[in-house]
C-alpha distance (Angstrom), angle and dihedral (degrees) to the residues before:
residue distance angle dihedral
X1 . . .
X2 3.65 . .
X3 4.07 123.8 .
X4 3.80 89.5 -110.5
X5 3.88 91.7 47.6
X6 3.75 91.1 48.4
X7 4.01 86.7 39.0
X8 3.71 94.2 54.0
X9 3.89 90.6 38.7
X10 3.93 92.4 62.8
X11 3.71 98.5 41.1
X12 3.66 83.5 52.9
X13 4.13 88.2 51.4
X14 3.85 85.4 48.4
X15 3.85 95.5 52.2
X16 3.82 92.9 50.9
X17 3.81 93.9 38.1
X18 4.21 85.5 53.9
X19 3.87 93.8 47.2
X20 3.91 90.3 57.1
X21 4.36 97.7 35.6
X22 4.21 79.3 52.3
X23 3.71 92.0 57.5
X24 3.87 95.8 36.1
X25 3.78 87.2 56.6
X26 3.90 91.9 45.5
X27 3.62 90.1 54.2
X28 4.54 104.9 33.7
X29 4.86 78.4 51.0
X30 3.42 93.9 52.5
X31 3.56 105.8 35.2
X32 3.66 88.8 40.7
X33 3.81 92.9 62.6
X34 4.00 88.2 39.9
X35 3.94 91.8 55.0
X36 3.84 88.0 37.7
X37 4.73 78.4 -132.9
X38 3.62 110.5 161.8
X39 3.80 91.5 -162.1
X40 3.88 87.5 50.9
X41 3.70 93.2 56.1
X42 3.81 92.4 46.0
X43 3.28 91.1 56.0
X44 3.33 102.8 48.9
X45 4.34 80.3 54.4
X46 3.66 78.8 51.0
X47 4.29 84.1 50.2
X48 3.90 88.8 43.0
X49 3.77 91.1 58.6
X50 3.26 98.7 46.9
X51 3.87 92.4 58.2
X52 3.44 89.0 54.3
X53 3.47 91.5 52.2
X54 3.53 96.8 50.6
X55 3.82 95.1 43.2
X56 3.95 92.5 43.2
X57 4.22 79.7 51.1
X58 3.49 98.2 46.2
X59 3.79 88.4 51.4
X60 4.12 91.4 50.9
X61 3.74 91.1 57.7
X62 3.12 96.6 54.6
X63 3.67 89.5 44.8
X64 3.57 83.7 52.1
X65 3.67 96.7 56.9
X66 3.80 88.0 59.1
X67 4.32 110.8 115.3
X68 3.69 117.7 -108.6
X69 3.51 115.8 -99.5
X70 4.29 138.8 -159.4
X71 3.61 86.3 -93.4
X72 4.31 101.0 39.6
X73 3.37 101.0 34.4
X74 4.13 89.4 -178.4
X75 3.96 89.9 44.6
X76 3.66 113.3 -135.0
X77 4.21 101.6 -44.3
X78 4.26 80.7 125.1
X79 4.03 84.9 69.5
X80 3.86 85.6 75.1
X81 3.89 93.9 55.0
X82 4.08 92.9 42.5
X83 3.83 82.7 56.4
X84 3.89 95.8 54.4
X85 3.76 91.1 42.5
X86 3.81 86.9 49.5
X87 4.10 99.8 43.5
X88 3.84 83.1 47.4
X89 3.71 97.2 48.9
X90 3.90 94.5 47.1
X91 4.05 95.5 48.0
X92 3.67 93.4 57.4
X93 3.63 86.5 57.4
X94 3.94 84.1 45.3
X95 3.82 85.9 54.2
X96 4.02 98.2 49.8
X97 3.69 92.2 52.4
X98 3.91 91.6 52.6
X99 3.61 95.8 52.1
X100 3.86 90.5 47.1
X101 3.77 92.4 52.5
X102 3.89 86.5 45.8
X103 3.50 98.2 55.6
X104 3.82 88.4 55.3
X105 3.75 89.8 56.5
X106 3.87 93.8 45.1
X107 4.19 83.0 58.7
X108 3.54 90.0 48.5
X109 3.58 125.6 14.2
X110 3.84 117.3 -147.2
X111 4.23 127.1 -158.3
X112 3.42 119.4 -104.9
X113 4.06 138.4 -156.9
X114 4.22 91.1 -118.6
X115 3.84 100.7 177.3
X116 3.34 99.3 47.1
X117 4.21 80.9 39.3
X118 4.07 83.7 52.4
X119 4.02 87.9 49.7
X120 3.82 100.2 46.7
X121 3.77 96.4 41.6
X122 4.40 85.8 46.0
X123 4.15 84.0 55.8
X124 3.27 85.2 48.4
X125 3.64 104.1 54.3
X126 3.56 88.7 53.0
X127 3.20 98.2 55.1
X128 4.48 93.4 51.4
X129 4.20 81.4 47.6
X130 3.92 88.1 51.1
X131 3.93 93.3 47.6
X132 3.51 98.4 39.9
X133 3.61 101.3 53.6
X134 3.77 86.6 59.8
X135 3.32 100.3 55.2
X136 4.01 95.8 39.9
X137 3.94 95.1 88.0
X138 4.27 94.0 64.2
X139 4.14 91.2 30.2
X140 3.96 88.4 93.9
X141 3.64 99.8 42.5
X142 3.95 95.5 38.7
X143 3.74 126.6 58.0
X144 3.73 90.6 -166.3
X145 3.82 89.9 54.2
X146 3.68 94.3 40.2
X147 4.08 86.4 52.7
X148 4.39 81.5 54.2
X149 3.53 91.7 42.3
X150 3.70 96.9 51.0
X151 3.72 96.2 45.8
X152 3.70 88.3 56.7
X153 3.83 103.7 44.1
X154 4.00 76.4 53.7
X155 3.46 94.9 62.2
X156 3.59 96.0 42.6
X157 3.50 85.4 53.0
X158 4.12 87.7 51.8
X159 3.70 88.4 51.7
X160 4.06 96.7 54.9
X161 3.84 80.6 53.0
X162 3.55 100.9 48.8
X163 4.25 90.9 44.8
X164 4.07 85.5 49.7
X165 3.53 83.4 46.8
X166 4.10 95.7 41.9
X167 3.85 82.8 54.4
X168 3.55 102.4 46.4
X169 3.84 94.8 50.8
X170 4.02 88.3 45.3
X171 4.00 91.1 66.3
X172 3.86 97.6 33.1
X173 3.71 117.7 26.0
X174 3.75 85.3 -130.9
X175 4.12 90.6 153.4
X176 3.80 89.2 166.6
X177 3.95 84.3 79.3
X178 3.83 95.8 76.0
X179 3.37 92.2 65.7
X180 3.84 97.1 51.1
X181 4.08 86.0 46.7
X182 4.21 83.2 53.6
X183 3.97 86.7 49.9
X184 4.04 84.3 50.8
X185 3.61 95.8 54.2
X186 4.20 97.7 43.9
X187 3.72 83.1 50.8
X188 3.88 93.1 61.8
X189 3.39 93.0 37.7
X190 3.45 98.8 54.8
X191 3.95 88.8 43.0
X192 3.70 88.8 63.8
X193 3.21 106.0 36.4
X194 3.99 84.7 59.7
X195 3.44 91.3 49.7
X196 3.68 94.6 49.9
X197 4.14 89.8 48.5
X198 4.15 87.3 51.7
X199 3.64 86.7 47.5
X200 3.95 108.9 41.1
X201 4.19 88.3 37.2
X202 4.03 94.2 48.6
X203 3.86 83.2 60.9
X204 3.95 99.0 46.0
X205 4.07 80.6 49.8
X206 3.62 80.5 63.4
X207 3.79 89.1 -126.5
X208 3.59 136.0 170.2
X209 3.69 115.7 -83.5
X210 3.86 120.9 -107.3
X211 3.55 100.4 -114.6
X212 3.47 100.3 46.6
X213 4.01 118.8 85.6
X214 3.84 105.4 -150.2
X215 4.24 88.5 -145.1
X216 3.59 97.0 48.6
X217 3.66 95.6 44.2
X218 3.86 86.8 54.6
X219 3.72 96.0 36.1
X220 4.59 79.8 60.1
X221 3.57 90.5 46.6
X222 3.75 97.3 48.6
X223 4.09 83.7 48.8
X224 3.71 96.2 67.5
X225 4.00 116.6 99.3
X226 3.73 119.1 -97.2
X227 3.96 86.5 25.9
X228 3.75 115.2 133.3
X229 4.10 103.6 176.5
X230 3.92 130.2 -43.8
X231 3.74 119.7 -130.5
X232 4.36 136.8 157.0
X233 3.78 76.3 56.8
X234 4.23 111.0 179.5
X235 3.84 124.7 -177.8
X236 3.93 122.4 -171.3
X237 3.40 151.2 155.5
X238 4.05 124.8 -132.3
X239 3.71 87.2 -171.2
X240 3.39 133.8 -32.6
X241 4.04 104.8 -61.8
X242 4.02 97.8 28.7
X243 3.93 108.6 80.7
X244 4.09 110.7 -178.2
X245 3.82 118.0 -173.4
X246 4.15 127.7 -178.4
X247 3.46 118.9 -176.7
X248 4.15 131.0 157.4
X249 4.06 111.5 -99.8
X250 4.55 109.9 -139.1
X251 3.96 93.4 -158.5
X252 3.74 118.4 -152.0
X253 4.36 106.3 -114.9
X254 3.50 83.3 -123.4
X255 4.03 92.5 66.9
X256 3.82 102.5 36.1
X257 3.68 83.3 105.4
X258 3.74 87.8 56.3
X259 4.07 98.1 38.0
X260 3.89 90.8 139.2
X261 4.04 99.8 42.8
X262 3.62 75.6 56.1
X263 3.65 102.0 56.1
X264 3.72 91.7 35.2
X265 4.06 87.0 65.5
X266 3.50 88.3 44.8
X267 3.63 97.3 58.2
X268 4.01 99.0 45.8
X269 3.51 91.8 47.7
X270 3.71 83.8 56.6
X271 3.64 96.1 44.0
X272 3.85 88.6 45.6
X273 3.68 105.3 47.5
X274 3.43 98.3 28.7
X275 3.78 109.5 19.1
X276 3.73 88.2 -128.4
X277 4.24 101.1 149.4
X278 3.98 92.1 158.4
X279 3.83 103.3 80.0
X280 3.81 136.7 144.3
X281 4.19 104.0 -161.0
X282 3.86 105.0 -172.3
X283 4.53 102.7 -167.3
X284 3.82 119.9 -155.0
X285 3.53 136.5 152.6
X286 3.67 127.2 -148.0
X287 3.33 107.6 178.5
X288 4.04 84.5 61.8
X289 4.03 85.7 76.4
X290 3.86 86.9 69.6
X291 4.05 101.4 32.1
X292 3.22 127.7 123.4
X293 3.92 98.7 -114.0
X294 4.12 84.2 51.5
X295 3.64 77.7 52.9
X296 3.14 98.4 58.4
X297 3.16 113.7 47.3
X298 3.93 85.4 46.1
X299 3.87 81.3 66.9
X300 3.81 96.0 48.1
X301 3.96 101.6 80.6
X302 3.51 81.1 52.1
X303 3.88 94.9 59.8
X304 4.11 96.8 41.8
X305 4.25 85.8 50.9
X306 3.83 76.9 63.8
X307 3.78 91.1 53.8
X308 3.14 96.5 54.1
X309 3.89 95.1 56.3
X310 3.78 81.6 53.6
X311 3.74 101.9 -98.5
X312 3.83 101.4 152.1
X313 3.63 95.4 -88.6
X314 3.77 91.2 165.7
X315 4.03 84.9 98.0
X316 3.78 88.5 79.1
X317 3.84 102.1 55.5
X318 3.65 104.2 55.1
């Protein structure tokens, strides 16, 4: 599948996913007020974040998608990672808040509507199930998906709690439960918002991808015929499925007839083990300074001064 298939396929997972977060968040803010259900209403924040999330993503592909130009020579594939960093950012906010309103329930506990809190957070659920499943096939391959993804399954997860919780408080009036389901829900929150941060700012820091190990990577390189050593090594990410790499290329004498065979291994090596197509291979070779055809022609001049003092220097230009 090309990029632009697999481009168009995701924003079309976005668009879907947004249509059914809009109406879970319509549904968790009112009925949250109705019920008078702290966890409902933090979940529906939870809901409101995620739309942002998927609208901010939505508009970072197609940022994304924008050409390269003289003065962004990558284009705009960073607009993915500013919109992790950002989603992350704004949910630990999202998270504080919750846990402030939850302590004031914890000091006094407040009744709540808990079957028609059990029926809105069960609409709910299916909804997160329904928007999740189409964005699972990119969340893998796509940090900016995977950021989407994860902010759904976590409200999906919030839902299962608040429908326990709906249940619970149905049978035994135990209202103290909805703020121990809001406690529940900041806690995920704030778990992936942090992982988002780690994520999105290990890529700004420009450094090296997860699944590459920088010694095994060099230990292939090194490998390949006509390669003497590998060093000025660099590993980075320009978002989170473009992987560049520049490193300086020691050629063995023997190859420097062959520098660009060399190079050309080099790179689909790189682009088959590691899908890295963004590299910047840079070939020398140092033990050329001291070989014997450097030699040689070191020793030339030498040989036509002796021409010219009418040595039979005819020899040299057959």
């Amino acid at each position: 599948m090309s990029g632009a298939h697999i481009d168009q396929s995701i924003s079309r997972g976005f668009l879907f996913a947004i249509v059914l977060t809009a109406v879970t968040l319509v549904a968790e803010l009112v009925g949250g007020f109705w019920t008078n259900s702290l966890a409902l209403l933090s979940d529906a924040a939870h809901v409101f974040m995620d739309l942002f999330a998927l609208l901010l993503s939505l508009f970072a592909i197609h940022l994304a998608g924008r050409p390269a130009t003289d003065q962004r020579t990558y284009g705009w594939h960073r607009a993915e990672i500013f919109a992790s960093l950002i989603n992350g950012a704004t949910l630990i906010f999202i998270a504080f808040g919750i846990l402030h309103e939850a302590w004031g329930r914890f000091q006094h506990p407040e009744a709540v509507k808990s079957k028609e809190m059990f029926i809105i957070a069960t609409i709910g659920l299916v909804m997160n199930l329904i928007a999740a499943s189409r964005l699972h096939g990119h969340a893998h391959d796509d940090l900016n998906v995977r950021s989407a993804f994860l902010h759904v399954i976590g409200d999906a997860i919030a839902s299962v709690g608040v429908i326990i919780g709906g249940v619970i408080m149905l049978y035994s009036g135990w209202y103290l439960l909805d703020a121990i389901i809001s406690v529940f829900i900041a806690v995920i929150i704030a778990i992936g918002s942090l992982r988002l941060l780690r994520e999105s700012g290990h890529i700004l820091l420009e450094g090296v991808p997860p699944d590459i190990v920088i010694s095994e990577l060099v230990e292939k390189m090194r490998a390949v015929d006509g390669v003497s050593d590998i060093h000025h090594l660099h590993v980075w990410s320009i978002c989170s499925h473009i992987t560049a790499l520049s490193a300086h290329v020691d050629i063995e004498p023997d190859y420097r007839l062959r520098h660009g065979e060399v190079i050309g291994t080099l790179e689909e090596m790189l682009d088959h083990d590691y899908h890295i197509t963004h590299t910047t291979l840079q070939g020398e070779c140092s033990r050329c300074l001291t070989g014997p055809v450097i030699q040689q022609l070191q020793h030339r001049p030498r040989r036509s001064s002796l021409c010219s003092h009418g040595h039979s220097g005819h020899h040299h230009h057959r």
